[in-house]
C-alpha positions in Angstrom: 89.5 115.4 106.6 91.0 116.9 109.4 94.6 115.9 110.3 95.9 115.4 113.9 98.5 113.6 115.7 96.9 110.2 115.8 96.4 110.5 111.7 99.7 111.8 111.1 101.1 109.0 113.2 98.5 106.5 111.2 100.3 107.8 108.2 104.1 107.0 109.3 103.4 103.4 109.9 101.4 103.2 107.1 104.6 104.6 105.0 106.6 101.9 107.2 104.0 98.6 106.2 104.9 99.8 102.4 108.6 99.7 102.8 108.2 96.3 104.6 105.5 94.8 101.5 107.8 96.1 99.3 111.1 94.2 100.7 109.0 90.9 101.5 107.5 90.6 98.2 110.6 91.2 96.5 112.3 88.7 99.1 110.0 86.1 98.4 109.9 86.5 94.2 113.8 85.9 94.0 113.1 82.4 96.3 112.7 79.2 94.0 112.2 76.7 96.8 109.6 76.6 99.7 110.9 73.4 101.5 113.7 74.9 103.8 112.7 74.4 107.7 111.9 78.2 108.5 110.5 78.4 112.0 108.7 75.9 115.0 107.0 73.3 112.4 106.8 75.4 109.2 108.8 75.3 106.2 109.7 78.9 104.0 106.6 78.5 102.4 104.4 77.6 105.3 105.7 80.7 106.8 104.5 82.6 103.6 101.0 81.3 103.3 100.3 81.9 107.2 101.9 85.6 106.3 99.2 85.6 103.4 96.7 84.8 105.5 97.3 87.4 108.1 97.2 89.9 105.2 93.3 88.5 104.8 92.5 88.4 108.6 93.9 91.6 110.1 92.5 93.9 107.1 89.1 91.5 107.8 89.2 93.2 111.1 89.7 96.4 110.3 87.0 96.5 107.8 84.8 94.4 110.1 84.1 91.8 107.7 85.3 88.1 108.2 83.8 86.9 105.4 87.1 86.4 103.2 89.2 85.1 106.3 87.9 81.5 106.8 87.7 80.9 103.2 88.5 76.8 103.5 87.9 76.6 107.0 84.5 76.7 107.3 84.5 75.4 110.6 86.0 78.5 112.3 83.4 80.8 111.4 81.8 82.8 113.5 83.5 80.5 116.5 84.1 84.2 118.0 82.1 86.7 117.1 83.7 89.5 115.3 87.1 88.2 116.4 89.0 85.1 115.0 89.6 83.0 118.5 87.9 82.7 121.9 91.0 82.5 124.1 94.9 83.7 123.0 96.0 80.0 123.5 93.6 79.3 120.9 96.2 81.2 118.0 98.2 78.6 117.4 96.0 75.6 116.1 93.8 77.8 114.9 97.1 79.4 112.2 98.1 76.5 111.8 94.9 75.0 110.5 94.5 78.1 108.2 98.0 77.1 106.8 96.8 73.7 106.3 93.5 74.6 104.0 95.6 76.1 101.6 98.0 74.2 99.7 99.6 76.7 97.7 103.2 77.1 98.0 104.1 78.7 95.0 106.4 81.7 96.6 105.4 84.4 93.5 102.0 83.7 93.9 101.6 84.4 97.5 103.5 87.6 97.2 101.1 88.4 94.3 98.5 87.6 97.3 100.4 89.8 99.5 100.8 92.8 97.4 97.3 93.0 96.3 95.8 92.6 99.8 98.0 95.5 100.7 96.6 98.0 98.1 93.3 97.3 99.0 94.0 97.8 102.8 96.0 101.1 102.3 93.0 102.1 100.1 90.5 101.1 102.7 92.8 103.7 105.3 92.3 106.4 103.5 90.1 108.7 105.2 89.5 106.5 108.0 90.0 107.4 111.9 92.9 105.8 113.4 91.1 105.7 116.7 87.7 104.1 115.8 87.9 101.2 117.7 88.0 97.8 116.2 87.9 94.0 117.0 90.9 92.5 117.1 92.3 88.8 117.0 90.7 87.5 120.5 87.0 87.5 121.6 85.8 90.4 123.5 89.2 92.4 122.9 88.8 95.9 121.3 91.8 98.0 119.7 92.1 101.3 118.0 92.1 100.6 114.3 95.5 102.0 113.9 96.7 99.2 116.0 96.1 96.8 113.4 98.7 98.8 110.9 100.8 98.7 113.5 99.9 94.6 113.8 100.2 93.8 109.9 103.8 95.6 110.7 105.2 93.2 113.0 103.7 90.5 111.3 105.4 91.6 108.0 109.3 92.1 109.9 108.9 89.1 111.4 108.0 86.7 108.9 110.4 88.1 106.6 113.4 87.8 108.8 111.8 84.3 108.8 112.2 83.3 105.2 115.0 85.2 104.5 116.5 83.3 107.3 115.4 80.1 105.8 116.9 80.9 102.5 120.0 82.1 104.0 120.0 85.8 103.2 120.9 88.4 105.4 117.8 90.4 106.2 118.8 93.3 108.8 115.7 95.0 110.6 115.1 98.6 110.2 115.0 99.9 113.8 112.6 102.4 113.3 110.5 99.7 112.0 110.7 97.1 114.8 110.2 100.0 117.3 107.0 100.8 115.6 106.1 97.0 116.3 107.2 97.1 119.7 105.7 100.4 121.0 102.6 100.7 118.5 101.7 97.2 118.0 103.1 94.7 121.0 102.0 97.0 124.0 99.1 98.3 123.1 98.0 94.6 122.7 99.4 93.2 125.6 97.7 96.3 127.4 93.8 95.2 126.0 94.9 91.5 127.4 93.7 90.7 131.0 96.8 91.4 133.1 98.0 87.2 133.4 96.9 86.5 130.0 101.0 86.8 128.8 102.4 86.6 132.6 104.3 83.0 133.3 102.3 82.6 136.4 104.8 79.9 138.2 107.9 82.3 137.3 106.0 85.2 138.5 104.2 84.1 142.0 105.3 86.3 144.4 107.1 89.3 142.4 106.8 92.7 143.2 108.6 95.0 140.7 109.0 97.9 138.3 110.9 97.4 135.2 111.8 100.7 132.9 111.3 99.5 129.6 113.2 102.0 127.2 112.9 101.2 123.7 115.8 102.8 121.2 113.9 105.6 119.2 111.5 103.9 119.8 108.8 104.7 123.1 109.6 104.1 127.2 107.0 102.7 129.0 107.0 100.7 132.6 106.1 97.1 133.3 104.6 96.5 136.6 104.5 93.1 138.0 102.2 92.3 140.9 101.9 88.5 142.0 101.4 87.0 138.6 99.8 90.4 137.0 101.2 92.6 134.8 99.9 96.6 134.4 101.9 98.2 131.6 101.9 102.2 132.0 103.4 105.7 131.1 106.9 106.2 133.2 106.4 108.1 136.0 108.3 108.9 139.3 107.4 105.7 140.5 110.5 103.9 141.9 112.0 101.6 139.5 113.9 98.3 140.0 115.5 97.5 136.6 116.0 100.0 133.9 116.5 98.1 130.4 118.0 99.9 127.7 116.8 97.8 124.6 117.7 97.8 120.5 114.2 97.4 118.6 115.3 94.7 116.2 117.0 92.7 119.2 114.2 93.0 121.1 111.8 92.5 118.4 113.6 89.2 117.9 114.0 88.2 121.6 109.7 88.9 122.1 108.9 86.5 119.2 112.4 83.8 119.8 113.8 84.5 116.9 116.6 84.8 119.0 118.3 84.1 122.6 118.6 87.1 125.0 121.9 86.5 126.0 123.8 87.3 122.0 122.2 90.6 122.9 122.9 91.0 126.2 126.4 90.4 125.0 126.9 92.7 122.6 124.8 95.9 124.1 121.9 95.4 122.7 120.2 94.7 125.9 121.2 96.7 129.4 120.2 96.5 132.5 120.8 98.5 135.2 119.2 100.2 138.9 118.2 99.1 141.9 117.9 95.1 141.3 119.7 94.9 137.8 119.7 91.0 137.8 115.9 91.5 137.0 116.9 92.2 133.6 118.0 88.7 133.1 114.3 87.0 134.1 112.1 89.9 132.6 111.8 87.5 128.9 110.9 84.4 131.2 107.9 86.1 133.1 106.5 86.1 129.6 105.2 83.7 127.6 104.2 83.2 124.2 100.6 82.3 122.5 
């Protein structure tokens, strides 16, 4: 096999989506009971099935095979071709359903699940090309396959801080890790989506502007906003209107409202600063979430 940048990269979030199976499994093994409220409607061990279940569907992509992912919900197959939903706004019935068909809550058995659906997808990466491209998640929306490492890694910090939130641990972020997310996983998606698939049309109408999107050791990148339509590009000389300054688990947490902007904003975890800094403050609300 011949190694290059894209493989080597492949490899370091690979190495990262270990670490993170490693923590979560061990998080969720020293947990006795499933019934704390967690997140939106689920409990801890809601959160953990639907964190199971991604381990089935995202490697099911990958691999190209859906076959295992609507074990129990028949009715979803093949709804979308080689992808799980039609639309984005279709995500969240459709998880929630898929947490539904499964009644296991026993917290040691789904990180058994977990860990074993892991081996198998870090033995199905071996040897394979990071830039093959692949379904992913919504109809007619194509990724590089390395994309859904980089997917299975977000999923896994998130859901974590979820139950361990529910449990009441402390469970810090690894920065390196949520930049990954952010830069490897949360762009290039957003970047495959039409360009007002995750724009808040009403909050965006009418807005011209640049934001400088600089994630902490993590990548830079500039959002362009255009009347309701967001292009997300390589920084450039391009004039900018807001520069943000941003720390990958704050924002991490911010993208997915595990938390409120302003704690960060607060404590320096989020800057802004140029031209039209007050943009910094409304760049979370001209986004929305599926």
């Amino acid at each position: 096999m011949v190694t290059n940048g894209s493989t080597i990269e492949w490899q370091q979030g690979q190495d990262a989506l270990r670490d993170e199976v490693a923590r979560v499994t061990a998080l969720l093994r020293s947990i006795r009971d499933p019934a704390p409220h967690a997140v939106g409607q689920w409990n801890l061990g809601e959160v953990a099935m639907h964190l199971s279940q991604i381990w089935v569907s995202v490697p099911g992509l990958a691999r190209q095979d859906l076959s295992r992912v609507y074990e129990g919900v028949p009715s979803l197959a093949g709804v979308a071709g080689d992808s799980l939903i039609r639309d984005m706004w279709d995500l969240a019935d459709t998880t929630t359903l898929g947490v539904k068909s499964d009644p296991e809550r026993d917290l040691t058995v789904l990180a058994d699940r977990i860990e074993t659906r892991a081996q198998e997808y870090f033995s199905e990466c071996a040897g394979a090309d990071p830039d093959a491209p692949r379904p992913w998640i919504v109809q007619g929306v194509t990724v590089r396959q390395s994309i859904l490492t980089y997917h299975l890694l977000s999923e896994t910090v998130v859901h974590a801080y979820d139950i361990a939130h529910a449990a009441g641990r402390t469970w810090p972020i690894e920065p390196t890790h949520a930049a990954m997310a952010l830069g490897q996983f949360l762009i290039p998606a957003m970047r495959a989506l039409d360009a007002r698939t995750l724009v808040n049309g009403t909050k965006a109408a009418g807005l011209q502007a640049t934001y400088d999107l600089r994630i902490r050791g993590g990548d830079r990148f500039h959002f362009i906003f255009n009347d309701g339509a967001l292009s997300i590009v390589e920084p450039s000389c391009r004039r900018v209107d807001c520069h943000i300054s941003a720390d990958p688990p704050a924002l991490l947490k911010v993208v997915w409202n595990r938390q409120s902007q302003w704690p960060a904003i607060a404590t320096g975890k989020l800057i802004a600063w140029g031209r039209k800094p007050w943009l910094g403050l409304q760049l979370r609300g001209l986004l929305r979430n599926p």
